[in-house]
C-alpha positions in Angstrom: 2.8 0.9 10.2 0.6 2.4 7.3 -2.7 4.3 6.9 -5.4 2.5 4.9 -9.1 3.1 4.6 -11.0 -0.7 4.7 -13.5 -0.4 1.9 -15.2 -3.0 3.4 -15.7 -2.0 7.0 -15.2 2.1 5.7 -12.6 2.6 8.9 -9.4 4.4 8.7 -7.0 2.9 10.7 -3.4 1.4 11.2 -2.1 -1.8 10.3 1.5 -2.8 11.3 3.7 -4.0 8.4 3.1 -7.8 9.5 -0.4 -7.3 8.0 0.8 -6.9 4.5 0.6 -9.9 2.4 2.5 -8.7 -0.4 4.6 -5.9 -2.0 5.7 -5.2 -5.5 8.0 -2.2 -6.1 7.9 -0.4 -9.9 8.6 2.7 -11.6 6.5 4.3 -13.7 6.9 6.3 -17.0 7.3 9.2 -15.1 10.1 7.9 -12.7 8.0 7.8 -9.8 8.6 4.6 -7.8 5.2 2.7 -7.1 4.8 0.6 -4.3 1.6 -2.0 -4.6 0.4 -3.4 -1.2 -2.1 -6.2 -0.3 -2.8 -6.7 3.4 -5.2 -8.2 5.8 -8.1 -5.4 7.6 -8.5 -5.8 11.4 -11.9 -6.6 10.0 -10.3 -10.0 8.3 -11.3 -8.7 4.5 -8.4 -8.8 2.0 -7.8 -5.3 0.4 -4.9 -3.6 -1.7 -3.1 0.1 -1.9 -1.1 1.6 -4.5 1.3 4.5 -2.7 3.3 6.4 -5.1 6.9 7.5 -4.1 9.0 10.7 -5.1 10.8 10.4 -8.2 14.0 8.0 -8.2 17.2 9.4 -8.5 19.4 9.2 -11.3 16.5 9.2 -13.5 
């Protein structure tokens, strides 16, 4: 499950990982490992969130 705010509806809610559409894992300049998400609202709008991650180790 994650947290996201809809900014089309304005809820705050959950959405179960099946929701999700699409991932992509990076690392920034920092080392910080950045996760992008696209999933499907309850309300049926398309939206996105960017979660940033601790620091990777090894770096």
């Amino acid at each position: 499950m994650i947290v996201i705010t809809c900014v089309h509806c304005g809820k705050r809610q959950l959405l179960p990982l099946t929701m999700v559409n699409g991932m992509t894992r990076t690392v920034d300049d920092d080392g910080r490992v950045v996760h992008h998400l696209t999933y499907t609202c309850w309300c049926g709008r398309p939206g996105s969130k960017t979660i940033r991650g601790p620091v990777e180790a090894g770096l």
